[in-house]
N, C-alpha and C positions, 0 to 999 in steps of 0.2 A: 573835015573836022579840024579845027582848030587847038594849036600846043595847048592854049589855057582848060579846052574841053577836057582832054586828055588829061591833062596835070591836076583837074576836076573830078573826075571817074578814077583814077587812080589813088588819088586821097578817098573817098569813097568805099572806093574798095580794101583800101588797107584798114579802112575805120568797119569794117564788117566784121560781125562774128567768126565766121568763118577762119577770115584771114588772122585774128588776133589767137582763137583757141586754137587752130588745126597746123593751120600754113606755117605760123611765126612762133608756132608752139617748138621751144626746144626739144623739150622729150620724145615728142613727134616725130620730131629731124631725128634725131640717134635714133629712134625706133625704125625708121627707114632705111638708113645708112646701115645700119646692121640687118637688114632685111634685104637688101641688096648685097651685101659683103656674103652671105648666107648661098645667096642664088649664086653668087659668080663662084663661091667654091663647089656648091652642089653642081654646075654644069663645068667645071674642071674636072672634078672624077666623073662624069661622062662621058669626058675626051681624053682622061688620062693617059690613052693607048699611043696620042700625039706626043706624049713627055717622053715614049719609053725609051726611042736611040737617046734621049739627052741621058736617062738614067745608065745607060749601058756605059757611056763615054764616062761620065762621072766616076763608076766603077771600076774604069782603067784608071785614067787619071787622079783618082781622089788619093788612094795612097800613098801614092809618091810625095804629091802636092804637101799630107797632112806631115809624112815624115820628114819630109824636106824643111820646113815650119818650124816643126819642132827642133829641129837641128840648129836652122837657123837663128832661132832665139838664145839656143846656146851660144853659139860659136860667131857669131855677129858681133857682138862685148868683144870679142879676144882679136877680130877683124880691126875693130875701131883701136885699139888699145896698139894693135903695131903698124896701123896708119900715122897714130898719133907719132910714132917713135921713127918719122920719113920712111918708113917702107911702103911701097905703093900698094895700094888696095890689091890688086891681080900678085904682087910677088907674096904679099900679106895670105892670101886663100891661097897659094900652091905651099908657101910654107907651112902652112899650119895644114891641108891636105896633106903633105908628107908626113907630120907628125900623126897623125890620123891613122897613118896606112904602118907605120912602125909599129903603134902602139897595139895595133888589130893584127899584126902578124906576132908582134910578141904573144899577148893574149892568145892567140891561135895555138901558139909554140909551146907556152909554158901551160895557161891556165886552162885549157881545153881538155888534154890530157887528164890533167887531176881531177874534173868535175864528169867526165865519163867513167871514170874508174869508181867514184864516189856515187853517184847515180847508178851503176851498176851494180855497186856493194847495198845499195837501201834500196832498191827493188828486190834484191834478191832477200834482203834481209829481214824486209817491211811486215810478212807474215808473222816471223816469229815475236819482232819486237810487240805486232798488235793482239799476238795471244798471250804475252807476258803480260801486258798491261792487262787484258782480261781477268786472269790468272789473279794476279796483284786486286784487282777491282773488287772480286769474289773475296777474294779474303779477308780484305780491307771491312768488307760490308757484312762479313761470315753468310753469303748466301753463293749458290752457283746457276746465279741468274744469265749472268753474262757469258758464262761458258757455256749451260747450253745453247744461249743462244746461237753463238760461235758451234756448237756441233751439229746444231738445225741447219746452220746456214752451210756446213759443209756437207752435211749429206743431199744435197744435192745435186748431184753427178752431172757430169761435162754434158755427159751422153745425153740426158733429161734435157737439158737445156739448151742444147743444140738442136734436138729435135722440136721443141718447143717454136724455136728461132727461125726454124730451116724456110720455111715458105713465107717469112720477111724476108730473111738475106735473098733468096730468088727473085724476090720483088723489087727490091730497090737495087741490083749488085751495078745493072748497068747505070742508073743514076747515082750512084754511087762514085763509081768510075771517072764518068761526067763532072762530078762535083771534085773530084781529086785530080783532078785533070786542069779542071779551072783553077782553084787554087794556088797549085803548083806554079801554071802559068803566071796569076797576079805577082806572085812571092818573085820570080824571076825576073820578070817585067818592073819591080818596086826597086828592085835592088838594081838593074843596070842604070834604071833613069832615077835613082835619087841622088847619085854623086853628080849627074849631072843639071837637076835643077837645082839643086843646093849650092852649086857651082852659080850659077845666075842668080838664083835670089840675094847672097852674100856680096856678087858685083854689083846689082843693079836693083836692088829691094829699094831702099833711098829713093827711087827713079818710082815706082809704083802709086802713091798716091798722089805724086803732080798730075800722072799721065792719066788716073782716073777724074780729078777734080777738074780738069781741062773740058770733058765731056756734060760737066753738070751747070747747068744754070749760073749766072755770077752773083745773083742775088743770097742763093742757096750753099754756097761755093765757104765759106767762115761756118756754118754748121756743121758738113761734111766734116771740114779738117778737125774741126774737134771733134765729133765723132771717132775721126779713124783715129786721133790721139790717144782718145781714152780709149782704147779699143785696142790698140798697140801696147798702150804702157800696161792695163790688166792681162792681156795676154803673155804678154813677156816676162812680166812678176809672175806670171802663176809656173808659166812651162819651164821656166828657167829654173826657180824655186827650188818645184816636183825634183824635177832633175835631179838637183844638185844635192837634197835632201835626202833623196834615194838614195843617191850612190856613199854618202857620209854614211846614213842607218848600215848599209850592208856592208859597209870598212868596220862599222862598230863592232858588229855580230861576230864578221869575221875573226875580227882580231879576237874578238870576248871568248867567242866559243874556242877557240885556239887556245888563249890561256887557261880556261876551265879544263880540257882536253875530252870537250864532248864530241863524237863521232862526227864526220860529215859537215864539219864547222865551213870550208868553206861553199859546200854546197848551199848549206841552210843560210848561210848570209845572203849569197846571190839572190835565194828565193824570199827571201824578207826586203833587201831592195828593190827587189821587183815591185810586191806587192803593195811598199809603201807608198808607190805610185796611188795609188787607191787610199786617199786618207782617212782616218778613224778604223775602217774595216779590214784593210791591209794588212797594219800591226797584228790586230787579233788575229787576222788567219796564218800570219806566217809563223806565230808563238805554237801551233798544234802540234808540230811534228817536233819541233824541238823537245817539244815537252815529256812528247810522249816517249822520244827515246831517251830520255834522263830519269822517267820514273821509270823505264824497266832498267835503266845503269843503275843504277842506286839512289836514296833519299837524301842522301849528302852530293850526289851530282846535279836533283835536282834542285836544292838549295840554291847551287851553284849559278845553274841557268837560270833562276829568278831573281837571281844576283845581276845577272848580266842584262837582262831585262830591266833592271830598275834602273841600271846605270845608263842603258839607254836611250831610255825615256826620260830622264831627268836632263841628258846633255840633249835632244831632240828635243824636248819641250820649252826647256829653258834657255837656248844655247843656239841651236843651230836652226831653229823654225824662225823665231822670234828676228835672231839676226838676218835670215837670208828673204824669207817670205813675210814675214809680217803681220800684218794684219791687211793686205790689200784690197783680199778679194770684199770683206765685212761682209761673209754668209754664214749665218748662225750653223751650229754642228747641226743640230736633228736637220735643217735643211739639204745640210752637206748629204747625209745620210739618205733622206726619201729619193736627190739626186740619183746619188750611184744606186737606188735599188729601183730607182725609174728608168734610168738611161740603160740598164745590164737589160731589164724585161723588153724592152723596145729595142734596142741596136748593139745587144750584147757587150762582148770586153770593149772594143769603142766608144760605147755612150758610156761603160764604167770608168774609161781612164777622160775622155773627152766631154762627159756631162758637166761638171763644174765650170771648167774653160766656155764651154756653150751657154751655158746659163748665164756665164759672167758678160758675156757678149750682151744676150739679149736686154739682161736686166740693165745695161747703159742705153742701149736704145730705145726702151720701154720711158726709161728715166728720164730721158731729155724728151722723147714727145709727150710725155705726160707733163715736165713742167715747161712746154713752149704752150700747152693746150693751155693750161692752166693760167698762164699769162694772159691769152685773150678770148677765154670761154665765156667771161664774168661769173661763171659759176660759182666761185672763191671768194673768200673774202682779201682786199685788197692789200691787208697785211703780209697773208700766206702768200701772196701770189707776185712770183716775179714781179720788177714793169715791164721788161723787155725781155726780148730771146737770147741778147746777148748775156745777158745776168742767168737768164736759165739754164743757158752752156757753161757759163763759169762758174754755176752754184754745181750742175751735175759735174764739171772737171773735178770741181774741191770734193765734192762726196765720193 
């Protein structure tokens, strides 16, 4: 058979119904392509059992990895900052590891002490302050709804409810064991090996995405880098931010509640920098106990501590977010919100503290292949649509 045959039947063929509705049909194609994507995951969890040493390993190594990360985002800035001033990178990370291990034994020394004594004093304490409030609530409202509730809930005897429990705890005691046994383990295992990957990544981080883009196609190879760019700089504005934001809230508190002279001031700072970690829902939850031990101190204490709240939120909103985090991430609040009560129901306090960072991830990689698709899907119109990939990485860099 002869090329012109061929080059004859081939035009033919593409002038067929067939070819033009079914074949050349786009919707068709995506409709495929995700009906494929479909099977290759449904026959992934049929072999899931093949992932599982990967997942076990991951479960060693992920914590360390994420705290190390974290760290390093910090204290990488403070790396570069006494490189800049001739100190060499390695004298640069053992000096500033010494300052680390002062300030962790100070802490140790002084502030350790004072928040087991204080934790101790509000556990023991915690009953009667939440039958004052009770107490105050009933009266406030002139019903004693709240108290009995509070005497319903106490006639319930140890005894009752231990028996009630008894043949759960016999059920689970040895998985129990098992699971506190592993834990322990990880928490051990996290702590010997994060000073020392955080050691390597603060040397040799810098080193990590040549030695991956080295592996990738050269055509492909200017995609990547922007990718890991923006991908770096969102991440490092957020964890840095968090950080830094946190521990300014819980100096505030500290200091706030210290001059108002409400109980447990510096423990309830600690626990309000903690949870700031957690943004929008953090603040609310760490205002509870404060509160509640100021309405049973008195109505001129809790004046006080809504004094010290306002002042806080007005230097964090105005002052200390604006200046250090910004507006980087550009995730609307309610989104911020479905995040942390997505990621807590799926991968607990981790998807709470690490859902936004994750999200932030995803949504740049979503971003650049939706506008390189967009560039040559024709689907767009040619205004909206890049001309090129490189304009599409530079538009998603600027967004």
């Amino acid at each position: 058979m002869s090329h012109k045959s061929v080059e004859n039947e081939s035009t033919q063929w593409n002038n067929t119904w067939f070819w033009k509705k079914i074949i050349n049909n786009k919707i068709v194609s995506a409709l495929v392509i995700t009906f494929l994507l479909f099977i290759n995951i449904y026959i992934f969890t049929r072999i899931s059992y093949i992932f599982r040493p990967l997942g076990i390993i991951l479960g060693i190594v992920g914590p360390p990895m994420i705290f190390s990360v974290i760290f390093y985002y910090l204290l990488n800035p403070i790396v570069d900052w006494l490189e800049r001033k001739r100190f060499s990178r390695n004298t640069a990370i053992a000096f500033l590891f010494s300052i680390l291990i002062l300030l962790f034994v100070g802490g140790m020394n002084f502030l350790v002490p004072i928040i087991r004594d204080q934790l101790e004093s509000l556990i023991e304490t915690w009953p009667t302050y939440w039958n004052n409030l009770m107490l105050q609530l009933d009266s406030l409202l002139n019903t004693q709804a709240f108290t009995e509730f509070m005497d319903q809930l106490g006639e319930t005897t140890v005894l009752e409810t231990l028996t009630n429990q008894t043949s759960q705890v016999v059920n689970v005691t040895m998985g129990s064991i098992g699971s506190l046994i592993g834990t322990v383990t990880q928490i051990v295992i996290t702590l010997f090996t994060l000073p020392f990957v955080l050691y390597y990544l603060l040397r040799d981080g810098k080193k990590i995405p040549p030695f991956v883009t080295k592996y990738i196609p050269i055509q492909a190879r200017p995609k990547v880098n922007e990718l890991f760019t923006a991908i770096n700089r969102q991440v490092s504005f957020y964890v840095r931010g968090q950080l830094i934001v946190a521990i300014s809230v819980g100096l505030i508190f500290w200091i706030g509640f210290t001059i108002v002279g409400l109980d447990f001031a510096l423990t309830l700072g600690i626990f309000a920098g903690f949870l700031n970690l957690i943004p929008y829902l953090g603040s609310f939850v760490a205002s509870i106990p404060a509160l509640i031990i100021a309405v049973v101190h008195s109505p001129f204490m809790l004046a006080k501590v809504l004094m010290v709240f306002a002042v806080e939120q007005i230097l964090e909103n105005r002052i200390i977010s604006p200046q250090i985090i910004g507006n980087t991430l550009k995730i609307h609040p309610v989104n911020i919100i479905f995040l942390i009560l997505i990621g807590g129901r799926l991968f607990g306090i981790m998807g709470v503290v690490f859902g936004i960072p994750g999200y932030a991830i995803l949504k740049i990689i979503v971003s650049m292949a939706f506008d390189w698709y967009r560039a040559y899907s024709g689907w767009y119109d040619v205004e909206d649509a890049p001309i090129n990939p490189q304009e599409a990485l530079v538009k998603v860099k600027d967004h």
